[in-house]
One Martini backbone bead per residue (centre of mass of N, CA, C, O) as a GRO file, in nm:
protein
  407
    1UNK     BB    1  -3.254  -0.335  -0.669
    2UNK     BB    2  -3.345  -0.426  -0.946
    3UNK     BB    3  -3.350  -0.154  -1.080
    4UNK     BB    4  -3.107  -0.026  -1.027
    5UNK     BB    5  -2.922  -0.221  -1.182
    6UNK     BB    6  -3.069  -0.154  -1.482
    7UNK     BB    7  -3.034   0.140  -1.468
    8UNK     BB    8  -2.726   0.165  -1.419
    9UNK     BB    9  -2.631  -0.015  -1.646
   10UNK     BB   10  -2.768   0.223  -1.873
   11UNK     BB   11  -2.605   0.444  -1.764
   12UNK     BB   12  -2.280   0.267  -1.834
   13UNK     BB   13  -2.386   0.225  -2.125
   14UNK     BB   14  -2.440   0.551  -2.210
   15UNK     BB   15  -2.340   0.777  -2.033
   16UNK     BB   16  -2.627   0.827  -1.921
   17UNK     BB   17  -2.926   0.914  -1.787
   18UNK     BB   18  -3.174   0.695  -1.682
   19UNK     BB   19  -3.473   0.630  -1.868
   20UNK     BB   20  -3.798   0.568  -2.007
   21UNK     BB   21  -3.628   0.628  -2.274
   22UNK     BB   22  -3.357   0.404  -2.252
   23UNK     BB   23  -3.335   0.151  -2.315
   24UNK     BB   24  -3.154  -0.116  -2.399
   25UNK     BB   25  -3.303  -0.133  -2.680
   26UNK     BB   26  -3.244   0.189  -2.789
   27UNK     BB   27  -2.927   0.125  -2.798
   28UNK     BB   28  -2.694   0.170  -2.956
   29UNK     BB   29  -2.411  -0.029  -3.061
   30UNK     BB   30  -2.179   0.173  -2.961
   31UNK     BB   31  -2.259   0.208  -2.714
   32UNK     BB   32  -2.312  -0.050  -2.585
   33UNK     BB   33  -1.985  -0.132  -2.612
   34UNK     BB   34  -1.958  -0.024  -2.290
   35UNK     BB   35  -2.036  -0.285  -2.130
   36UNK     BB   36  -1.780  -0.472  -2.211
   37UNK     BB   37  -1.570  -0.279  -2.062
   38UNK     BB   38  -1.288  -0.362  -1.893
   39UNK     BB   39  -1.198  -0.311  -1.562
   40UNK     BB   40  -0.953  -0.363  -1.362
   41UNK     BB   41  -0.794  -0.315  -1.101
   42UNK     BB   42  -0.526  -0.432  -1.232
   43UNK     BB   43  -0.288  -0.383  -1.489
   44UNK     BB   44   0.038  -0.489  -1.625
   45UNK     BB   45   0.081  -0.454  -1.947
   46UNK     BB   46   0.140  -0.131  -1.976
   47UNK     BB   47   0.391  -0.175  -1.772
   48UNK     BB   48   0.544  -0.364  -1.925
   49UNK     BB   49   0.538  -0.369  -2.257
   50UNK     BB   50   0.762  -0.105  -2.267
   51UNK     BB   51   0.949  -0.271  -2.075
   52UNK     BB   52   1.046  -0.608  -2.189
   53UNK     BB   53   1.291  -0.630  -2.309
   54UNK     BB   54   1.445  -0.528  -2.058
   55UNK     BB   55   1.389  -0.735  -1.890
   56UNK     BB   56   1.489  -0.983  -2.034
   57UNK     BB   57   1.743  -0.890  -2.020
   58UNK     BB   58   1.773  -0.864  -1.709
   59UNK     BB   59   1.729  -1.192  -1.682
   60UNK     BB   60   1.944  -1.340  -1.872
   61UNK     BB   61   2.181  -1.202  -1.725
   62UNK     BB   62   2.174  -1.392  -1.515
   63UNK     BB   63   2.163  -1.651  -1.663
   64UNK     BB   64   2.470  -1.575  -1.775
   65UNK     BB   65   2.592  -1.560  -1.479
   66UNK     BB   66   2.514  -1.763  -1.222
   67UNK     BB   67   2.413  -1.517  -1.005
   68UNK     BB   68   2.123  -1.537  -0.788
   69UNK     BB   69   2.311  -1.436  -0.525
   70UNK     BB   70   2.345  -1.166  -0.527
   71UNK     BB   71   2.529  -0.895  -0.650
   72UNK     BB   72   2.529  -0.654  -0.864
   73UNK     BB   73   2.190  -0.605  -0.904
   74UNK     BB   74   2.212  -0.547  -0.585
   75UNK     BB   75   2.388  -0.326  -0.549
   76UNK     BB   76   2.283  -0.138  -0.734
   77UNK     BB   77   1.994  -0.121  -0.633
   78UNK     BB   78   2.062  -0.017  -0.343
   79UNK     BB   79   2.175   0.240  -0.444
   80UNK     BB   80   1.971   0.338  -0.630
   81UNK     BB   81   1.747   0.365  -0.382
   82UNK     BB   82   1.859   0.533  -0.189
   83UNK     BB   83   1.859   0.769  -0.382
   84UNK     BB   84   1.520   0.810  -0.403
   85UNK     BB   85   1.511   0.795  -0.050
   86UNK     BB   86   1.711   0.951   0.099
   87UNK     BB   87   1.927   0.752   0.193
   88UNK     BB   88   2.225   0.564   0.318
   89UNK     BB   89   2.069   0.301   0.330
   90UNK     BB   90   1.990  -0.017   0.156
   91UNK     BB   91   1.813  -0.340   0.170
   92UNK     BB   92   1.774  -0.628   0.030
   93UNK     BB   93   1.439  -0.809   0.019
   94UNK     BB   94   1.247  -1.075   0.009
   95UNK     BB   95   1.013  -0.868   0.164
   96UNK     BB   96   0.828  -0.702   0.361
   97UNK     BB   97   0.790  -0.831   0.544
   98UNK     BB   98   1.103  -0.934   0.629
   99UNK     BB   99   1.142  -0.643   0.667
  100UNK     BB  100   0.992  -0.551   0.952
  101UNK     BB  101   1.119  -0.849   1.111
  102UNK     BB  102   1.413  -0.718   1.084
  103UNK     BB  103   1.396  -0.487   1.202
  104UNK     BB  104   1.305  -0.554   1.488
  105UNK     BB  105   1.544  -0.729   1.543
  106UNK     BB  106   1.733  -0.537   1.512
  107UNK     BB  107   1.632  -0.361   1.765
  108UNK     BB  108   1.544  -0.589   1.963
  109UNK     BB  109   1.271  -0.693   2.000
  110UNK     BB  110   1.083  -0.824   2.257
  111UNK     BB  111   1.011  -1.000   2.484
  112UNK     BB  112   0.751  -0.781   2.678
  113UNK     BB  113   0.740  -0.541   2.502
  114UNK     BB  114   0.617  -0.307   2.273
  115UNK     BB  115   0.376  -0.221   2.005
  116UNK     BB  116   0.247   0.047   1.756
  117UNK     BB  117  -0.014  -0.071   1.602
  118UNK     BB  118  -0.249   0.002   1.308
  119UNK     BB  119  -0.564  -0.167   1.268
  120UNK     BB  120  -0.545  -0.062   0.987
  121UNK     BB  121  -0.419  -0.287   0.791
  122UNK     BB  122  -0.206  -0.500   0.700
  123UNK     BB  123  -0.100  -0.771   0.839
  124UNK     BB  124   0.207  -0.760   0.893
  125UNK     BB  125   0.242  -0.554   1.096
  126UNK     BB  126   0.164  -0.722   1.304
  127UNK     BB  127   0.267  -1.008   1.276
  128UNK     BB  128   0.578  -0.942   1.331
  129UNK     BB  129   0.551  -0.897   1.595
  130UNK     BB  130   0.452  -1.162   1.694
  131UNK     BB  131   0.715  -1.302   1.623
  132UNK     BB  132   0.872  -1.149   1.841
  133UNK     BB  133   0.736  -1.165   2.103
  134UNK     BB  134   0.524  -0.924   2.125
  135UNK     BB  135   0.337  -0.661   2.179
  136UNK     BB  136  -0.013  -0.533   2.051
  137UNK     BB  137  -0.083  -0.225   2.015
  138UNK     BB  138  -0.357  -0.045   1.935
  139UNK     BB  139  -0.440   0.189   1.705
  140UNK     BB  140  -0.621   0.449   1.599
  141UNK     BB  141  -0.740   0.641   1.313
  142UNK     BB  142  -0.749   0.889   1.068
  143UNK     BB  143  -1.026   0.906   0.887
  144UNK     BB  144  -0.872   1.112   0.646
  145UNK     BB  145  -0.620   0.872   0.640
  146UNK     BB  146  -0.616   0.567   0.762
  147UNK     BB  147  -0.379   0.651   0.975
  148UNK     BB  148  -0.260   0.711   1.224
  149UNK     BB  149  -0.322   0.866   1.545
  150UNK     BB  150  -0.133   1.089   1.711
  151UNK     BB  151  -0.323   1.145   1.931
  152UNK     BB  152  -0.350   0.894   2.051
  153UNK     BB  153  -0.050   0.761   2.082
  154UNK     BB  154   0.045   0.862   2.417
  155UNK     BB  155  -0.207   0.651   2.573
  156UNK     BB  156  -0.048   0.417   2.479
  157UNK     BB  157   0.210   0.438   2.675
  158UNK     BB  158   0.458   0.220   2.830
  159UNK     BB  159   0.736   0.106   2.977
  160UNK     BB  160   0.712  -0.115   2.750
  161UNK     BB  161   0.775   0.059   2.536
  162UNK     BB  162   0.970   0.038   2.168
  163UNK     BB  163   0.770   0.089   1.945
  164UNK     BB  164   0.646   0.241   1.627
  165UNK     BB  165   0.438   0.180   1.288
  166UNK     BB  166   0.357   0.330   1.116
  167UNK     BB  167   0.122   0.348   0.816
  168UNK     BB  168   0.133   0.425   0.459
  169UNK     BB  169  -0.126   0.422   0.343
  170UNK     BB  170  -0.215   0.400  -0.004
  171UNK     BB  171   0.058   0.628  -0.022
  172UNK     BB  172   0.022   0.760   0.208
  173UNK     BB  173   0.145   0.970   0.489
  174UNK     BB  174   0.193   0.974   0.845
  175UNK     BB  175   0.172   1.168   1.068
  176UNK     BB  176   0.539   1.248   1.164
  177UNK     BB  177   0.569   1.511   1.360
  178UNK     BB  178   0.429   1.393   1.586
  179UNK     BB  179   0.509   1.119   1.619
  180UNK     BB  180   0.853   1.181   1.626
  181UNK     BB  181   0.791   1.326   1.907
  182UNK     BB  182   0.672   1.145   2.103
  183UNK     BB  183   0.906   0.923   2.047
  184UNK     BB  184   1.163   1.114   2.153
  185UNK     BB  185   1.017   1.148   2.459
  186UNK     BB  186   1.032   0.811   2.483
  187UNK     BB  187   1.247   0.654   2.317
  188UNK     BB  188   1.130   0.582   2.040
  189UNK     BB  189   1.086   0.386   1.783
  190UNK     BB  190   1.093   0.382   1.408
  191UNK     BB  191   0.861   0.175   1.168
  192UNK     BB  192   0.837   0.227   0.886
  193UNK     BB  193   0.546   0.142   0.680
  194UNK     BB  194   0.615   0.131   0.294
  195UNK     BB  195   0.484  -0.066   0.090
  196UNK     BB  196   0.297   0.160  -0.057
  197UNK     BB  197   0.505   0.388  -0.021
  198UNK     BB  198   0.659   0.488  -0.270
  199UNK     BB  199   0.745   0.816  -0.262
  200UNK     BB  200   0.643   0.948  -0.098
  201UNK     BB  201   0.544   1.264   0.104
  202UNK     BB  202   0.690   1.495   0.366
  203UNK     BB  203   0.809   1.752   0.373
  204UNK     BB  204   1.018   1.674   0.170
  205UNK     BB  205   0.998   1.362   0.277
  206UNK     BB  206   1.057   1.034   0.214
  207UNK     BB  207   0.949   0.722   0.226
  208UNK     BB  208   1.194   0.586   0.491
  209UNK     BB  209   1.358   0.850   0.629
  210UNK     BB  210   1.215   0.891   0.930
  211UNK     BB  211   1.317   0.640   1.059
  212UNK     BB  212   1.506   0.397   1.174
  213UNK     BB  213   1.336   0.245   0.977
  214UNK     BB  214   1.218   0.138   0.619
  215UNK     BB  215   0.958  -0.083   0.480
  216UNK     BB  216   0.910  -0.263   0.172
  217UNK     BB  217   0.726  -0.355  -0.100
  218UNK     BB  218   0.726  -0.542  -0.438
  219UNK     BB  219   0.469  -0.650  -0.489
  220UNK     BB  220   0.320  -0.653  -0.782
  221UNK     BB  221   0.080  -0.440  -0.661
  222UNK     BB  222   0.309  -0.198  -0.668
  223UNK     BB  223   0.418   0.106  -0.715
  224UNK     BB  224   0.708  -0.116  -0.732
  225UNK     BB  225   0.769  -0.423  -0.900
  226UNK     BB  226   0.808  -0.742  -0.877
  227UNK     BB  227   0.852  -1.077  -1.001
  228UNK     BB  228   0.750  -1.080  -0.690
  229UNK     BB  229   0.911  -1.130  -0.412
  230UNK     BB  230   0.997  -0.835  -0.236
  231UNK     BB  231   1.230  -0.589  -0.059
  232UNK     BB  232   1.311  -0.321   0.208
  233UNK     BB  233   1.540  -0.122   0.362
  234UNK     BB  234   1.591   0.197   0.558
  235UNK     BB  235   1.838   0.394   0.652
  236UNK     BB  236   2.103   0.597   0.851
  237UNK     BB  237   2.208   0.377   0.981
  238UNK     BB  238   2.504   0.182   0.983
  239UNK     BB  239   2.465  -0.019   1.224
  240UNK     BB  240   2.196  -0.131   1.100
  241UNK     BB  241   2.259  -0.194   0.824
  242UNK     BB  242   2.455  -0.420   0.898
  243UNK     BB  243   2.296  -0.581   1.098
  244UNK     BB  244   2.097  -0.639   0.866
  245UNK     BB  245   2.297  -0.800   0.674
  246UNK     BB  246   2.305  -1.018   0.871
  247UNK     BB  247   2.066  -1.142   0.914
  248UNK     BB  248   1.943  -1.208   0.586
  249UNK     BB  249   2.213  -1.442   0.684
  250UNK     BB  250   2.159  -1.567   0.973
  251UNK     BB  251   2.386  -1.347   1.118
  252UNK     BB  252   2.605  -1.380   0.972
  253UNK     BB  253   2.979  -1.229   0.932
  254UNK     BB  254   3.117  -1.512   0.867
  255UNK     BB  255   3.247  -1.738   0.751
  256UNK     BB  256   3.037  -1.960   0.992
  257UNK     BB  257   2.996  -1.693   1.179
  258UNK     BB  258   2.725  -1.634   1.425
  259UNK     BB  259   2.620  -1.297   1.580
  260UNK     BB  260   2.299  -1.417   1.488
  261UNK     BB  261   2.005  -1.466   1.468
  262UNK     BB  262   1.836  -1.527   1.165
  263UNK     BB  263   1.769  -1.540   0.816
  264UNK     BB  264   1.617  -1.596   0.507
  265UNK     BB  265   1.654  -1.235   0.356
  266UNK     BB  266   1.716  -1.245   0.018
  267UNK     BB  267   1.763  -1.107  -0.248
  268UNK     BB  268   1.683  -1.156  -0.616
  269UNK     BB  269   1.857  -1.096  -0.879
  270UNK     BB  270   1.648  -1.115  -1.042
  271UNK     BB  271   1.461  -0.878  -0.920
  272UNK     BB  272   1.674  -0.639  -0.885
  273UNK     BB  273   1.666  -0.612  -1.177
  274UNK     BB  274   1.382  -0.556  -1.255
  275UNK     BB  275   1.400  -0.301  -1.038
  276UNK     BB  276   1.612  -0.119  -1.226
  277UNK     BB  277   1.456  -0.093  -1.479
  278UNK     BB  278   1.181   0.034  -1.294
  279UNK     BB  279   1.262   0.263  -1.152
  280UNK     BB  280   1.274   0.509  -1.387
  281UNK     BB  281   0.958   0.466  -1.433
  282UNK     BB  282   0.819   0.589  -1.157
  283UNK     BB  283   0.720   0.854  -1.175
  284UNK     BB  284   0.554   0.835  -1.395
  285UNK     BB  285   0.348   0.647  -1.274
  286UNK     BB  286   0.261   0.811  -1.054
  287UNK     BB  287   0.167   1.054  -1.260
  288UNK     BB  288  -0.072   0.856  -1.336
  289UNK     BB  289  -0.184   0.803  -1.058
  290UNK     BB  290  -0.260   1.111  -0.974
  291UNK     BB  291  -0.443   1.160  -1.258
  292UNK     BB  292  -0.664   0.957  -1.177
  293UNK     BB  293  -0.752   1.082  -0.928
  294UNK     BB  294  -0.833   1.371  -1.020
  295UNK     BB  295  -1.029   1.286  -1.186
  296UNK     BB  296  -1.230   1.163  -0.990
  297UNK     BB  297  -1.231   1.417  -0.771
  298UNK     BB  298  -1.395   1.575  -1.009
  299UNK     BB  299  -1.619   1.361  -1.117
  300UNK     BB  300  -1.722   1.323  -0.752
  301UNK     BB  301  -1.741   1.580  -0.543
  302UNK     BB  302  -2.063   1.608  -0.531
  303UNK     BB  303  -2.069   1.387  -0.359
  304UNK     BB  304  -1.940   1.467  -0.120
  305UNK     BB  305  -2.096   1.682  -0.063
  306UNK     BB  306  -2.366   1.529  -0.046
  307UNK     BB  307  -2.245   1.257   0.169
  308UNK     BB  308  -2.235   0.982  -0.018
  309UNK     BB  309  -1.941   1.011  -0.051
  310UNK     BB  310  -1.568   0.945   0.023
  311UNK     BB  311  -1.263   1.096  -0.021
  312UNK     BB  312  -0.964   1.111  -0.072
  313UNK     BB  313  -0.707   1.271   0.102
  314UNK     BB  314  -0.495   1.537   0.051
  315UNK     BB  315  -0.235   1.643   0.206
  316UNK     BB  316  -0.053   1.908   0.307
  317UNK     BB  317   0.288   1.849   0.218
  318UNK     BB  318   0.198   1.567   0.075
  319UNK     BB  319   0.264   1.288  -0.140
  320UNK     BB  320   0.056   1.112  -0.318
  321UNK     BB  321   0.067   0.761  -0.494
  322UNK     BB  322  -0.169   0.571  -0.525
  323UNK     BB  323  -0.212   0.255  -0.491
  324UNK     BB  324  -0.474   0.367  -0.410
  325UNK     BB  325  -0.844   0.446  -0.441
  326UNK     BB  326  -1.011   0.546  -0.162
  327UNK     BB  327  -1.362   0.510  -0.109
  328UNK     BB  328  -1.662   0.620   0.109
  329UNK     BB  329  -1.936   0.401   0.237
  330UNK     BB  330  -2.212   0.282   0.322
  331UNK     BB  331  -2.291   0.093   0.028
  332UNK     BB  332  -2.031  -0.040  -0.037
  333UNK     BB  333  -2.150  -0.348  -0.150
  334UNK     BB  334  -2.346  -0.251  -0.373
  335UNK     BB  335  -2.133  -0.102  -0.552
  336UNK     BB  336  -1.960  -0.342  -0.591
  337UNK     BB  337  -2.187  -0.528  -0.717
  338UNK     BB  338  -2.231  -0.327  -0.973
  339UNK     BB  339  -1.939  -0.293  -1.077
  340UNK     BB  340  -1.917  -0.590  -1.147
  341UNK     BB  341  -2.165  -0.623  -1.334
  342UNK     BB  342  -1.977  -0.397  -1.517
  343UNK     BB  343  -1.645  -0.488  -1.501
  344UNK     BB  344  -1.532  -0.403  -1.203
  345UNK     BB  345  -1.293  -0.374  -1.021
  346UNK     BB  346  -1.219  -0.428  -0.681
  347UNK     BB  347  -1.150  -0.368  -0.328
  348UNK     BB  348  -1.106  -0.451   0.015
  349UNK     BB  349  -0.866  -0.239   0.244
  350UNK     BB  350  -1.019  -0.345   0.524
  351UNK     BB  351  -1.274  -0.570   0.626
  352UNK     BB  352  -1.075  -0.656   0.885
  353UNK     BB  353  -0.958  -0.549   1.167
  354UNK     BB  354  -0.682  -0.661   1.360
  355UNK     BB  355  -0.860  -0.642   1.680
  356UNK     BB  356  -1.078  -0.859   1.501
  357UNK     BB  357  -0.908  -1.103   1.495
  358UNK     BB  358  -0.852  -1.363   1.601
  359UNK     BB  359  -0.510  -1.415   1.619
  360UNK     BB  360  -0.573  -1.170   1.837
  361UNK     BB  361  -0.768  -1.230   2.074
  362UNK     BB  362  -0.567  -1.236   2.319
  363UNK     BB  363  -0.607  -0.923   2.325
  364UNK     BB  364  -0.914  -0.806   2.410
  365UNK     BB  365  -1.040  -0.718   2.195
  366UNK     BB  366  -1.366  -0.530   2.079
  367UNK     BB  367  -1.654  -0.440   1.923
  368UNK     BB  368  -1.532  -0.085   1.985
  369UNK     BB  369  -1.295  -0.008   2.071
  370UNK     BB  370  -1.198   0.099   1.714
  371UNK     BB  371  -1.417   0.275   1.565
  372UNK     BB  372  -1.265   0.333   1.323
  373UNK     BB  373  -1.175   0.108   1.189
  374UNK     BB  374  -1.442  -0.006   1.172
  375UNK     BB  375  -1.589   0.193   0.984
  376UNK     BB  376  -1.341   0.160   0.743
  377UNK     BB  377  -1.403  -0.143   0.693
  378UNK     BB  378  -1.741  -0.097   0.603
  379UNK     BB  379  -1.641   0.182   0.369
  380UNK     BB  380  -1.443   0.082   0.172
  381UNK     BB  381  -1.306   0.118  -0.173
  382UNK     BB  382  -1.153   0.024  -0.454
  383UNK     BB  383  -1.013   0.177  -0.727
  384UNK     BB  384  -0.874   0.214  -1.069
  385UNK     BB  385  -0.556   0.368  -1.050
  386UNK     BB  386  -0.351   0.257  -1.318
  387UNK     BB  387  -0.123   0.262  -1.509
  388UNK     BB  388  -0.285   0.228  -1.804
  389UNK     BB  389  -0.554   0.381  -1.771
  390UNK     BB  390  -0.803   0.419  -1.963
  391UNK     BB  391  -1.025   0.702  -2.059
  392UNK     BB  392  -1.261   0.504  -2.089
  393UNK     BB  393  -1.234   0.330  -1.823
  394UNK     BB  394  -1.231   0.570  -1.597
  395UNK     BB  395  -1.516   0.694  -1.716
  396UNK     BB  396  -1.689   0.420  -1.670
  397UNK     BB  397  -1.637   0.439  -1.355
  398UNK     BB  398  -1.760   0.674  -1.310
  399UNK     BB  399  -2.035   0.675  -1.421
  400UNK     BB  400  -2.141   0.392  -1.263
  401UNK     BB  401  -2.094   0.565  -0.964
  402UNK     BB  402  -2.311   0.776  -1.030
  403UNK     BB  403  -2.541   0.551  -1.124
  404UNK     BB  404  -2.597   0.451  -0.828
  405UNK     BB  405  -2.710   0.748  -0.739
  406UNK     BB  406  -2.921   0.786  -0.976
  407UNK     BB  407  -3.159   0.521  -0.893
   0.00000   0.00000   0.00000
């Protein structure tokens, strides 16, 4: 191991593949600062940069506003976020998580309920379940693009069963079509989890419009970002909207008449503001990290024939907006680690399937329950793939990833 570290880490400084003539003592100077270059898994400063200026125009006519909570820039962003997600109805809400928890809450769901949703997934998915006090069914994913599996989906519903969760995970659409067929036939609810995916697309349908509700999450490393937290649910449905309106304000319907139990789920004007700057930027910052995608997927593709790393699979028909870029192998761990030794960020999402979180253990999953979640538990591993990430960054990642398979 601590060879191929070595001889790794020089032909990610040279770009070259490294042999017995090639130590890092022979290495020119001009080559070997590619050493020193960091490649962060995530830079916001390409991305805030070229609209600081609107930024802070932005932000400061808030305070010469004093109108903080709701106005103008909380209704402005909502209808101009419904029109780019094609939907009727947009609600600002306080983060992703909020979106899902209100979600449910309008929806009905309640204690004795069941929801499907997939485990391999970020927390908040199955956690707002369980906070409106329903059961958490979880359904294992499809292998090549780690979002539910619809087959798997029918033989988990219930007379119980009251709604299903799909999660659009890393910016990819979960297959919608057989999902909504199902759900339709069982009169079941559709929750889509798009907190990753603003901007994707299944047959020409953008996420957040196929389902009864749509819920986004702004948090600084989406691709739409606010600076802090922020959410959104959409809807088609009036009367949904409407209730969602009413619960994230306590429930209020009239100055201090409450028809139902809500939350303190409201966007903050300030976000609302930053988010309406940047929605115009997003289509570009998607096609940055499309091609950034693309870049990765042609100079590591043989190494997916040769079976020995997973590329993320864009399937025909849906457009792929890449959160993130997720890639798998057997040694993870030891890649991550070669990575980071080279300067390289990574993160793993997630170590822990949620069927195996302890705070879950109530409901009786065990290690193999679900094996296909857990396996990409396991070989997952993102890299680098943010709007503004340099070709010399982008190149260093190719290296390093190649270097590690020929050390």
């Amino acid at each position: 191991m601590e060879r191929r570290s070595q001889d790794s880490m020089d032909a990610c400084a040279t770009g070259k593949e490294s042999g017995p003539e090639r130590g890092i003592g022979s290495v020119p100077e001009a080559e070997r600062s590619d050493a020193a270059t960091v490649v962060p898994l995530l830079d916001l400063e390409p991305i805030h940069g070229p609209i600081r200026d609107r930024l802070k125009e932005a932000v400061l006519s808030i305070l010469d506003s004093n109108r903080f909570v709701g106005g103008p820039h909380v209704e402005g962003f909502e209808r101009e976020i419904a029109d780019y997600c094609g939907v009727e109805h947009a609600v600002g809400l306080s983060s992703g998580t909020d979106a899902l928890l209100i979600a449910l809450m309008a929806l009905d769901v309640r204690p004795g309920d069941e929801v499907i949703v997939p485990s391999f997934t970020f927390f908040s998915s199955a956690g707002s379940v369980h906070r409106v006090g329903a059961r958490i069914v979880f359904c294992d994913i499809d292998p090549a693009t780690c979002n539910l599996d619809p087959d798997r989906l029918e033989t988990l519903i219930t007379s119980r069963t009251k709604g299903v969760m799909p999660v659009h995970l890393f910016g990819q659409c979960a297959d919608m079509g057989p999902i909504a067929e199902v759900c339709s036939r069982h009169g079941l609810k559709i929750i889509e989890d798009a907190a990753q995916a603003i901007g994707a697309q299944y047959d020409g349908r953008m996420a957040g419009s196929m389902g009864d509700v749509g819920c986004f999450s702004f948090y600084p490393s989406k691709n739409l970002s606010a600076m802090g937290d922020a959410g959104l649910a959409t809807t088609n449905n009036g009367e949904l909207a409407e209730k969602i309106r009413f619960l994230r304000n306590h429930g209020e319907v009239g100055r201090y008449h409450h028809a139902y139990v809500g939350g303190n789920f409201r966007l903050d004007a300030i976000q609302a503001a930053v988010l309406r700057v940047k929605l115009p930027e997003l289509e570009g910052w998607h096609q940055q990290r499309r091609e950034n995608a693309a870049q990765y997927q042609e100079a590591l593709k043989d190494l997916e024939k040769d079976g020995v790393l997973g590329l993320p699979s864009e399937i025909p028909g849906r457009r792929h907006v890449f959160n993130q870029f997720v890639i798998r192998m057997d040694k993870r761990d030891e890649l991550q680690e070669h990575l980071a030794a080279n300067n390289i960020g990574t993160a793993i999402y997630y170590p822990v399937p949620l069927h195996l979180q302890q705070c879950f253990s109530y409901l009786g999953y065990k290690a193999g329950s679900l094996e296909v979640s857990e396996t990409a538990a396991r070989e997952v591993l993102a890299l680098p793939v943010f709007p503004g990430l340099r070709t010399e960054q982008r190149e260093k990642v190719i290296r390093c990833v190649r270097a590690f398979f020929k050390s």
